[in-house]
Each structure stands twice: as structure tokens, then as C-alpha cells.
PDB file with one MODEL, atoms N, CA, C and O in Angstrom:
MODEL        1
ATOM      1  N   UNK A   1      -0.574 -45.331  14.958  1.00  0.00           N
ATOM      2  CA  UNK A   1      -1.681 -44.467  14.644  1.00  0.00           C
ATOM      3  C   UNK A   1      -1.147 -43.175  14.018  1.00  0.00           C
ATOM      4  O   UNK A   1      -0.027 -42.722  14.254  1.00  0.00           O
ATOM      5  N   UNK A   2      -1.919 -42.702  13.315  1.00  0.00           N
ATOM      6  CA  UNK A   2      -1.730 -41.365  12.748  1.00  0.00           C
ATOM      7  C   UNK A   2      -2.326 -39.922  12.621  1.00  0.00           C
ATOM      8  O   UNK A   2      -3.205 -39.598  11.823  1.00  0.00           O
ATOM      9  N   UNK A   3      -1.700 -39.091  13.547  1.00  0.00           N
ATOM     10  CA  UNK A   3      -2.238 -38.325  13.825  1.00  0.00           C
ATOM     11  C   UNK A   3      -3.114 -36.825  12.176  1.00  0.00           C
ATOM     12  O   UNK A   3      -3.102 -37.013  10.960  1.00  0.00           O
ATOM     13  N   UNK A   4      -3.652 -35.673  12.892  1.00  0.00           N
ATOM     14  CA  UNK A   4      -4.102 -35.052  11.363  1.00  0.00           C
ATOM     15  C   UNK A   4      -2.710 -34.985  11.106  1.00  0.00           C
ATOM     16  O   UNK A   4      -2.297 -35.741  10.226  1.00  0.00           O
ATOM     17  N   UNK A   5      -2.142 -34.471  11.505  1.00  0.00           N
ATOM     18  CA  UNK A   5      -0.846 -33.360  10.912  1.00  0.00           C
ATOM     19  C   UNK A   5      -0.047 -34.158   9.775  1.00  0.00           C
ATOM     20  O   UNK A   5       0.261 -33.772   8.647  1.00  0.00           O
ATOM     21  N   UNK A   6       0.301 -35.906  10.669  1.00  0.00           N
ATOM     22  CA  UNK A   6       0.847 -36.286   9.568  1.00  0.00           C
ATOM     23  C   UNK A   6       0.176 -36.720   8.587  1.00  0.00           C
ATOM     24  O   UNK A   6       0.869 -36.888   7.584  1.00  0.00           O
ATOM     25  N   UNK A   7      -1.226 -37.044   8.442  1.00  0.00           N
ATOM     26  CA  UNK A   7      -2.240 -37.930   7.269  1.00  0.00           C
ATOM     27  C   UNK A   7      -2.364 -36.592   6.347  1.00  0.00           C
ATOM     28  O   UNK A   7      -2.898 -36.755   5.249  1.00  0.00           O
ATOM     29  N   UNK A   8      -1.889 -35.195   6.715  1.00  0.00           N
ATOM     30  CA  UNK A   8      -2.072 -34.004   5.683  1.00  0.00           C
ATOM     31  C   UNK A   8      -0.786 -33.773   5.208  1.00  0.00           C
ATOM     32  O   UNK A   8      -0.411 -32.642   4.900  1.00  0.00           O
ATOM     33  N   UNK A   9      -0.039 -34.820   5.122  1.00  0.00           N
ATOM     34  CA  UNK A   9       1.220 -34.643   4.299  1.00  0.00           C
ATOM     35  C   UNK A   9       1.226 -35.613   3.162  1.00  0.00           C
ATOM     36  O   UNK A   9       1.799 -35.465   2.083  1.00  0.00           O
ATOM     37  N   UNK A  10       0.465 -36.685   3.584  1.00  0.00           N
ATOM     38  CA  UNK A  10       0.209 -37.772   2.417  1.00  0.00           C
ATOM     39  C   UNK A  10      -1.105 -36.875   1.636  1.00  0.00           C
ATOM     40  O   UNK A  10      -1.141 -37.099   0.426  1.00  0.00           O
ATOM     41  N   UNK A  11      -1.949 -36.113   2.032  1.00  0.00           N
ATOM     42  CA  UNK A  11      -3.020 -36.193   1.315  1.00  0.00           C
ATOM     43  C   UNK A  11      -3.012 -34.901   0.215  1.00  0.00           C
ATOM     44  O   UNK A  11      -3.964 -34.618  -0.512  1.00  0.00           O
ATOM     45  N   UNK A  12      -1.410 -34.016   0.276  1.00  0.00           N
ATOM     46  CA  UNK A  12      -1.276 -32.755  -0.188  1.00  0.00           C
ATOM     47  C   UNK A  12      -1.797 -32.633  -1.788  1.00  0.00           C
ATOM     48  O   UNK A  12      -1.300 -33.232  -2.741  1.00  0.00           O
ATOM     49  N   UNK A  13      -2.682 -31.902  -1.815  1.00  0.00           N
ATOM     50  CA  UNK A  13      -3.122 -31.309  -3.181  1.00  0.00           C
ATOM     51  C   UNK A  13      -1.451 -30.636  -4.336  1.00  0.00           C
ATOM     52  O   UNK A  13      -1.328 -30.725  -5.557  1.00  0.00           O
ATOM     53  N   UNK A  14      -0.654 -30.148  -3.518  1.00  0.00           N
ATOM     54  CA  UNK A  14       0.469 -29.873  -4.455  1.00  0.00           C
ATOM     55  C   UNK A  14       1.542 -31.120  -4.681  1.00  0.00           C
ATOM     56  O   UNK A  14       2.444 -30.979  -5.507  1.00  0.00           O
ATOM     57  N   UNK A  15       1.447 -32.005  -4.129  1.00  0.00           N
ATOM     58  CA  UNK A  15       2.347 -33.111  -4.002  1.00  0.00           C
ATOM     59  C   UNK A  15       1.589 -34.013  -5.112  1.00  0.00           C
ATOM     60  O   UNK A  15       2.259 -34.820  -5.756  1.00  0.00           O
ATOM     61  N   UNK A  16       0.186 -33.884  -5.344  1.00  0.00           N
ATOM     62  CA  UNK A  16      -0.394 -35.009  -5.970  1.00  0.00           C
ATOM     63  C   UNK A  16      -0.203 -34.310  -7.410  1.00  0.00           C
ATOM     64  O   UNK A  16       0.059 -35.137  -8.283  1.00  0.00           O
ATOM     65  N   UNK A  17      -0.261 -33.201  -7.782  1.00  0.00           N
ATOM     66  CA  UNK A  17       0.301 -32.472  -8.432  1.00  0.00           C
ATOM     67  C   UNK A  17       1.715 -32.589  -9.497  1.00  0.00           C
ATOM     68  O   UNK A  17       2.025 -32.590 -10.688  1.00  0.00           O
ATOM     69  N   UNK A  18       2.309 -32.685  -8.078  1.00  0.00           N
ATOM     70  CA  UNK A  18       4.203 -32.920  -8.553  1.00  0.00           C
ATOM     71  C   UNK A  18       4.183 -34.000  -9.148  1.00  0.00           C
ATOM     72  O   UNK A  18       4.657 -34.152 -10.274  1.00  0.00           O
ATOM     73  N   UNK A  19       3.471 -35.157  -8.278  1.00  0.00           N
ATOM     74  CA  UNK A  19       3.227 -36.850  -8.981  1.00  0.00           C
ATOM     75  C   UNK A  19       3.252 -36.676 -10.163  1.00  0.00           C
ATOM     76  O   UNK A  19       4.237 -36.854 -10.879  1.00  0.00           O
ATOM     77  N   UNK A  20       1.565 -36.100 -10.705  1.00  0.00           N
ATOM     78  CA  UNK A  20       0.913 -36.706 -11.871  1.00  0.00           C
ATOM     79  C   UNK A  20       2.190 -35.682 -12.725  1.00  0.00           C
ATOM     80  O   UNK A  20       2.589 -36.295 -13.715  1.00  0.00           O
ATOM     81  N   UNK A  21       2.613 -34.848 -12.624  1.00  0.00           N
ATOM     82  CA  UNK A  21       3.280 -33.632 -13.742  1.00  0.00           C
ATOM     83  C   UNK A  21       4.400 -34.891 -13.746  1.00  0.00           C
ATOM     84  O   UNK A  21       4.636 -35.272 -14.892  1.00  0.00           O
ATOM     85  N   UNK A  22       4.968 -35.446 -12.938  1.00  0.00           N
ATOM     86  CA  UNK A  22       6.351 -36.472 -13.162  1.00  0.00           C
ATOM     87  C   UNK A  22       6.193 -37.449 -14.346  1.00  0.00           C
ATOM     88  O   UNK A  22       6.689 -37.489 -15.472  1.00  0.00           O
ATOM     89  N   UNK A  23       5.163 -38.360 -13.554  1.00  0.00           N
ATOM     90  CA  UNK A  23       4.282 -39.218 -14.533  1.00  0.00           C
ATOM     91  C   UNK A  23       4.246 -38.948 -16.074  1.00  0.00           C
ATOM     92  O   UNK A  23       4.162 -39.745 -17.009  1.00  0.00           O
ATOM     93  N   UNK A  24       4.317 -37.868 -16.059  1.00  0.00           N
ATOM     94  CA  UNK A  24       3.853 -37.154 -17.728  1.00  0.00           C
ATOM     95  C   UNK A  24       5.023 -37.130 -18.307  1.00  0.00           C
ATOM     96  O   UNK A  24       5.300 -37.584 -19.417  1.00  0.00           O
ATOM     97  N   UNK A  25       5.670 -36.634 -17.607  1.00  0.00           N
ATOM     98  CA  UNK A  25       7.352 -36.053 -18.112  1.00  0.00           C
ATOM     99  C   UNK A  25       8.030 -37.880 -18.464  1.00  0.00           C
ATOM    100  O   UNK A  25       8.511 -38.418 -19.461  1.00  0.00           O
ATOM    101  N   UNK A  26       7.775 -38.268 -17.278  1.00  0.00           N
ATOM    102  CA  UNK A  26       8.452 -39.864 -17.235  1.00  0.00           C
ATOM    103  C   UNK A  26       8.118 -40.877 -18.519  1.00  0.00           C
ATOM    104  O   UNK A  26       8.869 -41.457 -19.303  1.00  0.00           O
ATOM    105  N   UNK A  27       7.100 -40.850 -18.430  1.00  0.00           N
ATOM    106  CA  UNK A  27       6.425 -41.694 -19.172  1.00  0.00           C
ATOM    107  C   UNK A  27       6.816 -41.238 -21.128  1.00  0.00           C
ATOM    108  O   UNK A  27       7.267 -42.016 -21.969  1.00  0.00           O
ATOM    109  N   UNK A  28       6.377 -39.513 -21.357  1.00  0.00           N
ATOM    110  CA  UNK A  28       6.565 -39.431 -22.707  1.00  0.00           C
ATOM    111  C   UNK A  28       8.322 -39.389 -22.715  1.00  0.00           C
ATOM    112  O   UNK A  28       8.860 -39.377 -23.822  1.00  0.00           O
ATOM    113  N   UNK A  29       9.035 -39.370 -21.698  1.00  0.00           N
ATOM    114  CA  UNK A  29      10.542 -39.130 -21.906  1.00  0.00           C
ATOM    115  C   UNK A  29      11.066 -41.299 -22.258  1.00  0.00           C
ATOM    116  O   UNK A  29      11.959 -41.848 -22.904  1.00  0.00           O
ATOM    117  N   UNK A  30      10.104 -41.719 -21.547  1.00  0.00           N
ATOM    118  CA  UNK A  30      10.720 -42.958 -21.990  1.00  0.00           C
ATOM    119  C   UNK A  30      10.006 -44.216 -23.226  1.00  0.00           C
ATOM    120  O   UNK A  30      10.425 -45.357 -23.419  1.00  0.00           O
ATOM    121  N   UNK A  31       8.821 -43.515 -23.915  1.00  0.00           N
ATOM    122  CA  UNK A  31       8.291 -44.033 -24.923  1.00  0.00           C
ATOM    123  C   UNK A  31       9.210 -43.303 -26.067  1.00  0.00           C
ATOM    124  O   UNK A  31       9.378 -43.898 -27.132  1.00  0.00           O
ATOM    125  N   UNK A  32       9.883 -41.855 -25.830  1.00  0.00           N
ATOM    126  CA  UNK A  32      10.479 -41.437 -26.884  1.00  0.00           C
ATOM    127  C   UNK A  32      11.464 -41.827 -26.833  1.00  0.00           C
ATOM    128  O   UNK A  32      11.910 -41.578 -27.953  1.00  0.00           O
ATOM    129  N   UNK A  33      12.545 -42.528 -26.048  1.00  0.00           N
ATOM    130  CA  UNK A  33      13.842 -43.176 -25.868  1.00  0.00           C
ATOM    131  C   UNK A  33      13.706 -44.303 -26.609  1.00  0.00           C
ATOM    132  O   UNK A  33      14.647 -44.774 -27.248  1.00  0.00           O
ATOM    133  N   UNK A  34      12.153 -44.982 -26.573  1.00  0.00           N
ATOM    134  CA  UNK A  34      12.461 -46.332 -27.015  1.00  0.00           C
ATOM    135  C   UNK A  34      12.565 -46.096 -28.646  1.00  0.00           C
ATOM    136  O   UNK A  34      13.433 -46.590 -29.366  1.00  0.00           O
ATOM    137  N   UNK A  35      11.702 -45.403 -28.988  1.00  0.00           N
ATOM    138  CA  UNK A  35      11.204 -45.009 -29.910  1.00  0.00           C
ATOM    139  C   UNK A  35      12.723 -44.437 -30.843  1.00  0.00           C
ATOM    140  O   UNK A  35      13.204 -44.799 -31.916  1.00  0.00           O
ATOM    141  N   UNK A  36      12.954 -43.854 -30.273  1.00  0.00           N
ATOM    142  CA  UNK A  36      14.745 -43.324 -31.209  1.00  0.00           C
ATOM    143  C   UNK A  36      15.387 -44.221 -31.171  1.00  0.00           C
ATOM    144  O   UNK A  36      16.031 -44.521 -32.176  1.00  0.00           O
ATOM    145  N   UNK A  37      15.469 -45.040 -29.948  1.00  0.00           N
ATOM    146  CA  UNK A  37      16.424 -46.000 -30.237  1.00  0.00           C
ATOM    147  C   UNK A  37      16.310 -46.915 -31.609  1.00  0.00           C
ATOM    148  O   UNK A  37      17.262 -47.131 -32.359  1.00  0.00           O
ATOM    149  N   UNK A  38      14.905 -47.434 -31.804  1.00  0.00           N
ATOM    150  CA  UNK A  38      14.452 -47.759 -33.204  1.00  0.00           C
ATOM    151  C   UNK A  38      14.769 -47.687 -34.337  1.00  0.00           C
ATOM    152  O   UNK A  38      15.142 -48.501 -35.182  1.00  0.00           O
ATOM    153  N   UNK A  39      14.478 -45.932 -34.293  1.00  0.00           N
ATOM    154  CA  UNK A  39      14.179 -45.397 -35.718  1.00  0.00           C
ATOM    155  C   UNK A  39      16.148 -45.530 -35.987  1.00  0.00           C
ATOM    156  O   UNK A  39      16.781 -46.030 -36.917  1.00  0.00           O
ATOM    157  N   UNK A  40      16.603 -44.850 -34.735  1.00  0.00           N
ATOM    158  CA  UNK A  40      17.986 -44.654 -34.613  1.00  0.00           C
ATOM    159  C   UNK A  40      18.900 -45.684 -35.289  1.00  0.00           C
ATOM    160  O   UNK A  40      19.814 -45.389 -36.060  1.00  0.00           O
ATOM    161  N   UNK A  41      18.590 -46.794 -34.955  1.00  0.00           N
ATOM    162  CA  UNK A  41      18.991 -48.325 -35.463  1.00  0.00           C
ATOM    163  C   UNK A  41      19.172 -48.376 -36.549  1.00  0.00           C
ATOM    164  O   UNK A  41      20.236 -48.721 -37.062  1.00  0.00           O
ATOM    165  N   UNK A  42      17.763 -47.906 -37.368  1.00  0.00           N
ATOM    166  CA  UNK A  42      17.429 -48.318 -38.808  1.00  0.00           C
ATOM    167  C   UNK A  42      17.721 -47.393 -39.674  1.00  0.00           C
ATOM    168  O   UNK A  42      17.724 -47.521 -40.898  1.00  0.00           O
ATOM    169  N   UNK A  43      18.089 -45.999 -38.761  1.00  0.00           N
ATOM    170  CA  UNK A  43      18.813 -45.013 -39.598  1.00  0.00           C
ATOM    171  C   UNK A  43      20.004 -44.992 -40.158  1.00  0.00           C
ATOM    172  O   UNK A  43      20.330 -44.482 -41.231  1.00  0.00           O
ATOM    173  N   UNK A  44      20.996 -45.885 -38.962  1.00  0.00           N
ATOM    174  CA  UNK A  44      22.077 -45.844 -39.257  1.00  0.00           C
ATOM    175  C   UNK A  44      22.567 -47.237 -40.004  1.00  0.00           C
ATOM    176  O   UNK A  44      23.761 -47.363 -40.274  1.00  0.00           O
ATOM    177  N   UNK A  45      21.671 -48.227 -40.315  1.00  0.00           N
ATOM    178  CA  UNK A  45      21.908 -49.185 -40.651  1.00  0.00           C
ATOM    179  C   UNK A  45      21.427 -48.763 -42.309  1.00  0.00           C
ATOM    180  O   UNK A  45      22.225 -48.910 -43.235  1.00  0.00           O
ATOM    181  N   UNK A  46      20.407 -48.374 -42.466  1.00  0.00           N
ATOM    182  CA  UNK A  46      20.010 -47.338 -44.113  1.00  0.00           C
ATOM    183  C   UNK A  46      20.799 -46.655 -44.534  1.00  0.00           C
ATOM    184  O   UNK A  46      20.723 -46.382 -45.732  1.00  0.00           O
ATOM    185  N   UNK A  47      22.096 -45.984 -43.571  1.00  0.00           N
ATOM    186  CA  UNK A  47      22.845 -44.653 -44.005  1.00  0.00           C
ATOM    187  C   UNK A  47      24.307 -45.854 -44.368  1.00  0.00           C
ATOM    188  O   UNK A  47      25.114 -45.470 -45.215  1.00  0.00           O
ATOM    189  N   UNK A  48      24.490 -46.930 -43.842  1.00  0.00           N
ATOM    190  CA  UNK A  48      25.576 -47.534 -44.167  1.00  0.00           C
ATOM    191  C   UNK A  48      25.782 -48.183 -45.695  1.00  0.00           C
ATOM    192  O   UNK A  48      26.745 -48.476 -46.405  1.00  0.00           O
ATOM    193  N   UNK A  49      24.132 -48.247 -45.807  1.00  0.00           N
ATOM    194  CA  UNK A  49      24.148 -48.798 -47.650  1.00  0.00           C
ATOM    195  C   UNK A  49      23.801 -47.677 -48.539  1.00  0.00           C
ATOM    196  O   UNK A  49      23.716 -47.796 -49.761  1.00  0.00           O
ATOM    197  N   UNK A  50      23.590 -46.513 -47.846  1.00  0.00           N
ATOM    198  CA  UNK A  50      23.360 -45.180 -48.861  1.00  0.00           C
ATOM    199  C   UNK A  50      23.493 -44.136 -47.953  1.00  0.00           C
ATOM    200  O   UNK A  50      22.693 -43.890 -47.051  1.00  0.00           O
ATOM    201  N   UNK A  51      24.714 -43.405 -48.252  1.00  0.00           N
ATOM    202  CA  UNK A  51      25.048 -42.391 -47.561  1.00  0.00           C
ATOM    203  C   UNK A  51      23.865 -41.139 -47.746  1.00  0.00           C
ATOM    204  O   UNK A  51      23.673 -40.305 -46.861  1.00  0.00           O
ATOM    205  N   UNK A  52      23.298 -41.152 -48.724  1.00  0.00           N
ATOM    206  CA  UNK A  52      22.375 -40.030 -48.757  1.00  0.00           C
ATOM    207  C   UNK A  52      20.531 -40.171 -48.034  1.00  0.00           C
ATOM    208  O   UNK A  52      19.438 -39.604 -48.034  1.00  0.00           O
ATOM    209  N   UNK A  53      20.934 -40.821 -47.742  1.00  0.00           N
ATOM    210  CA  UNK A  53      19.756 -41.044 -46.548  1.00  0.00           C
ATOM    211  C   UNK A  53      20.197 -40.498 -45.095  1.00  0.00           C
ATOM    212  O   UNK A  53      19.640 -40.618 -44.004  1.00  0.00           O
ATOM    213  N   UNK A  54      21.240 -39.941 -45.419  1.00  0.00           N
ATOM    214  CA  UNK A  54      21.464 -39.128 -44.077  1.00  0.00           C
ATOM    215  C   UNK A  54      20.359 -38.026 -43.702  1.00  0.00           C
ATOM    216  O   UNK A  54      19.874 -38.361 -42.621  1.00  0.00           O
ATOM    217  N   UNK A  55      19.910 -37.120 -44.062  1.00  0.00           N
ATOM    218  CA  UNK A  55      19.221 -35.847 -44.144  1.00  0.00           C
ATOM    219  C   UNK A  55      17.428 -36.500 -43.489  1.00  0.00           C
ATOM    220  O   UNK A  55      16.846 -35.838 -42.629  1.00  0.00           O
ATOM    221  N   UNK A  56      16.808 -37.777 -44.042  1.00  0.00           N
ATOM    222  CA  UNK A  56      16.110 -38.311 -43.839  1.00  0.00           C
ATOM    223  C   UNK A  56      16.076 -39.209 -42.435  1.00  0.00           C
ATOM    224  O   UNK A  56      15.185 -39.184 -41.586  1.00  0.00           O
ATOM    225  N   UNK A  57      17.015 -39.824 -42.428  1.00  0.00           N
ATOM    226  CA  UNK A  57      17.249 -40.696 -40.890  1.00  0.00           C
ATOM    227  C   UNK A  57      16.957 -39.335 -39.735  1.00  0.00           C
ATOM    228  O   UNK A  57      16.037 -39.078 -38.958  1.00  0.00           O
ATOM    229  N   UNK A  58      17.881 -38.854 -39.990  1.00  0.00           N
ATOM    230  CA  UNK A  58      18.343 -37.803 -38.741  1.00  0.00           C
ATOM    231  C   UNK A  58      16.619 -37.255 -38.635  1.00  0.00           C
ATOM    232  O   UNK A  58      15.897 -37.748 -37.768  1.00  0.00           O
ATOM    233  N   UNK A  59      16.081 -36.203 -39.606  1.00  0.00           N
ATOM    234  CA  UNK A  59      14.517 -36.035 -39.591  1.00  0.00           C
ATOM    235  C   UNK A  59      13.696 -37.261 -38.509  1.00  0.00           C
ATOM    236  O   UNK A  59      13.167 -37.223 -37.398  1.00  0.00           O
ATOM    237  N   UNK A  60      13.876 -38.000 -39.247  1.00  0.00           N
ATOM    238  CA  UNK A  60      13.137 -39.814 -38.380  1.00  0.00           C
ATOM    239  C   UNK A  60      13.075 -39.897 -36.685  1.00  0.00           C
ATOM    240  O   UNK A  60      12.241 -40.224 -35.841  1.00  0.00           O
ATOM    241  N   UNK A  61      14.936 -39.235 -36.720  1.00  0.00           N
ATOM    242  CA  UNK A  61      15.463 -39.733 -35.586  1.00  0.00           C
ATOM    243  C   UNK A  61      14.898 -38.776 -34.462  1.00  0.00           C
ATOM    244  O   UNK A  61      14.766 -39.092 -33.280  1.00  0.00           O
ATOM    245  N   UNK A  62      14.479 -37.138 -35.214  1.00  0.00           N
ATOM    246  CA  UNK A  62      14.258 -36.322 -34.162  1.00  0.00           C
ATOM    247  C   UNK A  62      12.520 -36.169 -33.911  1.00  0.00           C
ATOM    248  O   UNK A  62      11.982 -35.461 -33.060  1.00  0.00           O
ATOM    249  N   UNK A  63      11.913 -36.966 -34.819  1.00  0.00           N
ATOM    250  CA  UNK A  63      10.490 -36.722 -34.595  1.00  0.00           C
ATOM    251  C   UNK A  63       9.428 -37.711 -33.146  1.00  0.00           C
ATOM    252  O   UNK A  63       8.201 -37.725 -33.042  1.00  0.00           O
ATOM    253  N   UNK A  64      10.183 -38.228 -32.479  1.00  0.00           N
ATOM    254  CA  UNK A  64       9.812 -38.794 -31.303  1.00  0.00           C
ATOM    255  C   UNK A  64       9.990 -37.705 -30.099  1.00  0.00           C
ATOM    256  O   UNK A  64       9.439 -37.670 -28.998  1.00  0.00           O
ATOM    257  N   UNK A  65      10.943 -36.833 -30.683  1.00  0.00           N
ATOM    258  CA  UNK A  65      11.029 -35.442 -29.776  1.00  0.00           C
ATOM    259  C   UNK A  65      10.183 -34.732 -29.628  1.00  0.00           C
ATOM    260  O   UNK A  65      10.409 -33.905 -28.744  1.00  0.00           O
ATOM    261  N   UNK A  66       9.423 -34.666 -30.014  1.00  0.00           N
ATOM    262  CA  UNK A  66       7.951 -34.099 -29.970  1.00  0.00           C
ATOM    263  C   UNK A  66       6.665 -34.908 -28.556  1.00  0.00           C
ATOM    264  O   UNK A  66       5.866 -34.462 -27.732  1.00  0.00           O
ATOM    265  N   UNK A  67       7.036 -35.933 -28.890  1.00  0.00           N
ATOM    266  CA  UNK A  67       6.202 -36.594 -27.429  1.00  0.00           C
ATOM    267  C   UNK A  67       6.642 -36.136 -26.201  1.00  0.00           C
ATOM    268  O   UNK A  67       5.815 -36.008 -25.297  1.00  0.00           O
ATOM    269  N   UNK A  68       7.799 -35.868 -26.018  1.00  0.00           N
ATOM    270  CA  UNK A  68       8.308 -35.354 -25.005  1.00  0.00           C
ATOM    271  C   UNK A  68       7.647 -33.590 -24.203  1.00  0.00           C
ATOM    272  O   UNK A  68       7.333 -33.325 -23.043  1.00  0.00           O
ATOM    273  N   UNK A  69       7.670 -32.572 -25.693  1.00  0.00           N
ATOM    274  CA  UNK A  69       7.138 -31.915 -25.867  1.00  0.00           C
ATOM    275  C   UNK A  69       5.878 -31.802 -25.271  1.00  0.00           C
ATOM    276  O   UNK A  69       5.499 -30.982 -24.435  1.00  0.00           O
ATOM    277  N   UNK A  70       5.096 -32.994 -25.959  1.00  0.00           N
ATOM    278  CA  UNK A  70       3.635 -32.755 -25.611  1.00  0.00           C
ATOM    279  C   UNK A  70       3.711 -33.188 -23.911  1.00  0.00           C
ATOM    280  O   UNK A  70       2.921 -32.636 -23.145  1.00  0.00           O
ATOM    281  N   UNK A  71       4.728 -34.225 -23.373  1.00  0.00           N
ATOM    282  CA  UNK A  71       4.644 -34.423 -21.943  1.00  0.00           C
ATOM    283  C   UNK A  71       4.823 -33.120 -21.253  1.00  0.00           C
ATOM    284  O   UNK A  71       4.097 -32.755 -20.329  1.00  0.00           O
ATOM    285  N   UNK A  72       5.709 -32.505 -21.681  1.00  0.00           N
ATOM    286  CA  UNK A  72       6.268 -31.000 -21.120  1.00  0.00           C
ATOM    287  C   UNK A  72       4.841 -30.242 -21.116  1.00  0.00           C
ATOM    288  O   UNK A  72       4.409 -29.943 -20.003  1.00  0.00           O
ATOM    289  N   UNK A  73       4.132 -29.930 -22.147  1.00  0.00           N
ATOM    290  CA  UNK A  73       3.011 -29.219 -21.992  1.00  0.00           C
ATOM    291  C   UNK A  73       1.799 -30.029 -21.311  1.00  0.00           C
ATOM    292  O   UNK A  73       0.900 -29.451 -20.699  1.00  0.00           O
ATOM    293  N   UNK A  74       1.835 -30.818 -21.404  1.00  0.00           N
ATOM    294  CA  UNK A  74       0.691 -31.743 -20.065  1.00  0.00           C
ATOM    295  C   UNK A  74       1.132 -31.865 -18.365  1.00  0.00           C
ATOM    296  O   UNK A  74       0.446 -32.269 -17.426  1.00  0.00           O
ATOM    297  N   UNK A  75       2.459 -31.382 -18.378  1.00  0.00           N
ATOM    298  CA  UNK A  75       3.011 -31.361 -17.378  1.00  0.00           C
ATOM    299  C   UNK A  75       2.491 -30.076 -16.300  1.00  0.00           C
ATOM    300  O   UNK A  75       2.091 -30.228 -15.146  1.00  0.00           O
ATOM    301  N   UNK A  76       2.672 -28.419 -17.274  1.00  0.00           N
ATOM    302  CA  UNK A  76       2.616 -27.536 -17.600  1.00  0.00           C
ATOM    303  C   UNK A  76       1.034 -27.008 -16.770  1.00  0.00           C
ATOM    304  O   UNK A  76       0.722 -26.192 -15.903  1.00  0.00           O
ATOM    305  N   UNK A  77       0.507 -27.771 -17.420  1.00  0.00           N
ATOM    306  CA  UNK A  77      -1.286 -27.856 -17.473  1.00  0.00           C
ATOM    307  C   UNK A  77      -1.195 -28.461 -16.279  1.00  0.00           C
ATOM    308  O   UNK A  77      -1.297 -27.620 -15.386  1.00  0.00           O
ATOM    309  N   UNK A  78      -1.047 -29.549 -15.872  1.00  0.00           N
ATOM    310  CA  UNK A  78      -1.201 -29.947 -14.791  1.00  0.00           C
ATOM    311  C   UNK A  78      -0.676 -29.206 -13.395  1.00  0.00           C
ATOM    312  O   UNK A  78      -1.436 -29.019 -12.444  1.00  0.00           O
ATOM    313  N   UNK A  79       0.173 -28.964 -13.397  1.00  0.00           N
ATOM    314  CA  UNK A  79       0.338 -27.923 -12.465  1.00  0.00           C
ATOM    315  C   UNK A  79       0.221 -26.300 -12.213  1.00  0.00           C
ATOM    316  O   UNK A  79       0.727 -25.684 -11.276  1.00  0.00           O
ATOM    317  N   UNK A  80      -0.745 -25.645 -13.516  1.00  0.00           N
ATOM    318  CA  UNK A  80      -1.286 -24.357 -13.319  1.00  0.00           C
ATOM    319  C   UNK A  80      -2.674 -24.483 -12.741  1.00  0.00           C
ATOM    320  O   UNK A  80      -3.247 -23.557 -12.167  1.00  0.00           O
ATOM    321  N   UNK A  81      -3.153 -25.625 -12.919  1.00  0.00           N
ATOM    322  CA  UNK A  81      -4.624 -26.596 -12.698  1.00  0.00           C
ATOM    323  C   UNK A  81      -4.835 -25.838 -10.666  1.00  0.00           C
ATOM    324  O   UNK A  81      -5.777 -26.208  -9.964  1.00  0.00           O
TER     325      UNK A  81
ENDMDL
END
């Protein structure tokens, strides 16, 4: 059985908090991993038959960095909430 004291440690308003802000962080940190790994692939496989596609790959490679970003600021929000 479970008494209040401990059922108000599962039910904490700042803990549910910490969750969902993780969730956010987790989730855009590993759609953008997959996501570079990709572009990353095809950058360096483009830069091996034309060196001047360097300047362009790398651009490619860093624009999934931005999802992360937006997790960081949903994160942000969620816990000033």
C-alpha cells in the first residue's frame, strides 16, 4: 500500500516537468543525429568526386542543428510554464 507522502513523489508537478523538458531535448537531439549522419554521408561522398562542394556539404551538414535548437527552446518553455 501506499501511503500520501509517497504517491506525492510520483505525482510531482516539477518532476513531470523535468520529464516532458527531457523528452524535447531527447527526441530533437536524436532526429538531428540521424539526420547528419545522412546528409554527412552524402557530403563526404559528393566532396570525394568534387572537392569544391566542400563549403556546401559542411552548410548541409550543420542545418539539422537547428532542431536541436528548437528542442532547447521548447525545453526552455516548458519549464518556465
Amino acid at each position: 500500500m501506499v501511503d500520501g507522502a509517497t504517491a506525492g513523489l510520483f505525482l510531482d508537478a516539477a518532476g513531470a516537468k523535468a520529464v516532458g523538458a527531457s523528452i524535447a531535448i531527447a527526441f530533437t537531439g536524436l532526429a538531428s543525429a540521424i539526420a547528419e549522419k545522412d546528409i554527412g554521408t552524402a557530403a563526404i561522398g559528393a566532396m570525394a568526386e568534387n572537392e569544391g562542394l566542400f563549403g556546401k556539404g559542411l552548410i548541409l551538414t550543420v542545418i539539422p542543428e537547428t532542431i536541436v535548437i528548437f528542442g532547447l527552446v521548447v525545453a526552455l518553455l516548458i519549464n518556465s510554464a
